[in-house]
N, C-alpha and C positions, 0 to 999 in steps of 0.2 A: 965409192964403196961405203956402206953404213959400219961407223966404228963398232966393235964389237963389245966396246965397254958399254956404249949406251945402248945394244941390244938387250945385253944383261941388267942396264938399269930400269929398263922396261918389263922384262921377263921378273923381276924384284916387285915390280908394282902390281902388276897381274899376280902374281904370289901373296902379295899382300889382300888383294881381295880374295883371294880363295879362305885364305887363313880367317878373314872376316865371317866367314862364313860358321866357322867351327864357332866363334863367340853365339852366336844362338844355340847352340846346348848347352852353355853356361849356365844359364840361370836356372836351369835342372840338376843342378847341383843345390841349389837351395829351396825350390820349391817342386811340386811333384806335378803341375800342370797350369798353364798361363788363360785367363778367362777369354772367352769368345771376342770383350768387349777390345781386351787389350791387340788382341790377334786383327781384330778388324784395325785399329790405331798403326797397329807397325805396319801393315799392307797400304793403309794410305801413304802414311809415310814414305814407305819408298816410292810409289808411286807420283806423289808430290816430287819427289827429288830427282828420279828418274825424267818425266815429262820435263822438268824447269831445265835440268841440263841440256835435255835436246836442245831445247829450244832455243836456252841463252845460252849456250855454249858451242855447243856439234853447228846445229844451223846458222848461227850466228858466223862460224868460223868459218864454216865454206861458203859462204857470201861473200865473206871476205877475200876470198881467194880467185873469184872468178865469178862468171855469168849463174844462175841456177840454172841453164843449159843442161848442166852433168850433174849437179846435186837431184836433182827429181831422178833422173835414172837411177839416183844413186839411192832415194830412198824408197823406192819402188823395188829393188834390189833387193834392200833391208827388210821390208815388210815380206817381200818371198818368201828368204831364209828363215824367217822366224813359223811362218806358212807350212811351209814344210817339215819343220822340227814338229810343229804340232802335229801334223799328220802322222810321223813316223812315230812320235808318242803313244798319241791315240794306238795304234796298232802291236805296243809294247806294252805291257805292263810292268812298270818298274817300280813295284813296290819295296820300300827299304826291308820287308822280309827275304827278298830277293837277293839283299846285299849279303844278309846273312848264311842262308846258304847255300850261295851259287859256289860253283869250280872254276877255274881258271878261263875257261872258254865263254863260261856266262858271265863271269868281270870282264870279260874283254867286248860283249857285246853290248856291256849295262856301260862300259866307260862312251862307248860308240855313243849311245842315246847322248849322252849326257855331255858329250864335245858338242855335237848338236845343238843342247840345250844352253848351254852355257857359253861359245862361242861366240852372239853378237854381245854379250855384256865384255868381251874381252878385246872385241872389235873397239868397239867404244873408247876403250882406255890405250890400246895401240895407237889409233890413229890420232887421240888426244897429246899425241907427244911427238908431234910429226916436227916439231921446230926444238926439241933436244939437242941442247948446246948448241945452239947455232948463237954465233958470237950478236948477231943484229936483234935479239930478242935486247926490247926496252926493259927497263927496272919496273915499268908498271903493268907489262905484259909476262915476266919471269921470276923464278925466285930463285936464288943459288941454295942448291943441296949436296953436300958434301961437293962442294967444288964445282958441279954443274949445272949450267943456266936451266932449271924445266920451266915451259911454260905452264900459267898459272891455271890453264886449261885442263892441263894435265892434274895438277893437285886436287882440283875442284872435281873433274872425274873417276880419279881413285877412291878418292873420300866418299863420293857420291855410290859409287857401284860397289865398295866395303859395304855401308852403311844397308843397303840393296839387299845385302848378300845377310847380314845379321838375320833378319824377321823369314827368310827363305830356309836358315840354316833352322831356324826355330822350329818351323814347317816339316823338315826332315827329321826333327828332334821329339815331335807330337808321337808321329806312331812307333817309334824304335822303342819308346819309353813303355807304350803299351803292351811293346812285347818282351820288355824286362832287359833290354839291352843295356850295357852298364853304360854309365855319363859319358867315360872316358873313349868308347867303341861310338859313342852319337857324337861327340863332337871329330872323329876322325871322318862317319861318315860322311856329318855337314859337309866338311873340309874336301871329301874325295870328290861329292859332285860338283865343285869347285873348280877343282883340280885344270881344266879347260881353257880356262882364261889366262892364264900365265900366255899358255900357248897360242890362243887367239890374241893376246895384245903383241906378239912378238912378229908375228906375221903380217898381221895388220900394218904395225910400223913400220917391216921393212918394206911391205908394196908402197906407202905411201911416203916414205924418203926416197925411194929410187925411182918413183914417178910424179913428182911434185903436179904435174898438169891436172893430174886426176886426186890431187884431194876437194876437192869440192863434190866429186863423187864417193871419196872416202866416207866424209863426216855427213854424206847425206844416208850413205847405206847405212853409219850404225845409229843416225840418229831417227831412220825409220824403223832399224830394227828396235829400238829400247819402246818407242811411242806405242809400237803394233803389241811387242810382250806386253807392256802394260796393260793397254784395254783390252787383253785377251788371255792373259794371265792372271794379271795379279790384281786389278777389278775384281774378276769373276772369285780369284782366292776371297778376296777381303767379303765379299757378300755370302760366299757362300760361310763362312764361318760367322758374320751377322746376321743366320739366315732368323733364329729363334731370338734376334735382339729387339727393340722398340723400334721399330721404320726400317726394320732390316737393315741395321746395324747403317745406313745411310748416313746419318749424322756423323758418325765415330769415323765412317772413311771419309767423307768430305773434311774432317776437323784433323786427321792426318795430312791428307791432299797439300791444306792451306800452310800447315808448319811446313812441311815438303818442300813448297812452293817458296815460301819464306827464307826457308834456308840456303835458298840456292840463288835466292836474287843478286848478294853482290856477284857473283858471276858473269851479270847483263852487266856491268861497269868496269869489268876485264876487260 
């Protein structure tokens, strides 16, 4: 059975990235709109952080755990459901005027989209913590947090998929502001499309502690799902906002990409 405390310590961490999310309307508290250049910087950014974790971290870890046998199914899996969410978007218009004044029946269809959408980044931080308190985690594979072992896999993809979530929530904080929505109503919105992840990294964890043989397919589904949002997301975010920049805003996302990338290197040494 998976203990219930460290369900809840997971369902804590995915909370914590939703909440990360609300800190991108922050800074519309003190300024009334952030420049194209800098918009193009935070989309590299995550996208630097995003990719490096896959890579040194998701992939890295279900190698570890067996043949890539089940990790390719696993991240062929991942690029689907991301496949799809796009699809079902495209076909939805979910414009944050929409959060404003929908009824009860259209929050319940806008939260649908948005489990969708947010779901593999929650994937990601679930399955990140597939070795939670288990007493064989080493001192240079874990870190004790209030009394329990997490692996340091897990630290490095909360922080990573927070950090993700700031420059997204900013994203959600552009047009709400346009339409005079107050700070404090834009940073719950950031927060509510959020909201997802809690619930995808709870899930996630529990499939892949009660089936330890398939984490290698775990950490390949979410870490084809973060690879496929990126080039299909948040590339396309960061240029379209450097669309009227000097090289199409080019430079500014490559010069996020590389800090991204940077940041996330001790991770390959985990």
């Amino acid at each position: 059975m998976v203990a219930v405390e460290n369900v809840a310590f997971v369902f804590v961490a995915g909370l914590l990235t939703a909440l990360a999310t609300g800190l991108g309307a922050i800074p519309f508290f003190l300024v009334d709109e952030f420049s194209d250049r800098w918009n193009v910087l935070l989309w590299g950014l995550a996208s630097g952080i995003m990719v490096a974790a896959s890579l040194f971290g998701l992939v890295r870890e279900g190698l570890a755990y067996g043949s890539p046998v089940l990790m390719v199914p696993g991240i062929l899996a991942g690029v689907a459901l991301v496949a799809v969410a796009h699809e079902l978007l495209d076909d939805f218009d979910q414009s944050p005027k929409q959060f404003e004044q929908a009824d009860f029946t259209k929050l319940l269809l806008i939260l649908g989209i948005l489990t969708v959408h947010s779901f593999p980044e929650g994937v990601a931080v679930g399955v990140s913590f597939a070795e939670l308190g288990l007493e064989s985690a080493t001192p240079e594979s874990a870190v004790g947090i209030l009394g329990v072992s997490v692996p340091l896999l897990a630290v490095f993809m909360t922080i990573a998929i927070s950090i993700h979530n700031v420059p997204e929530g900013t994203a959600i904080a552009i047009p709400l502001r346009s339409l005079g929505v107050s700070e404090w109503k834009m940073v719950w919105w950031a927060v509510f499309s959020s909201l997802p992840q809690p619930v995808g990294a709870v899930i996630a964890y529990y499939f892949v502690t009660l089936a330890k043989a398939f984490l290698p397919f775990g950490f390949g589904f979410a870490a084809g799902a973060m690879v496929y949002l990126v080039l299909t997301e948040f590339v396309p975010e960061a240029l379209e906002y450097g669309d009227g920049l000097p090289g199409g805003g080019k430079r500014e996302l490559l010069a996020g990409v590389a800090v991204g990338v940077l940041a996330m290197v001790p991770l390959a040494f985990v």
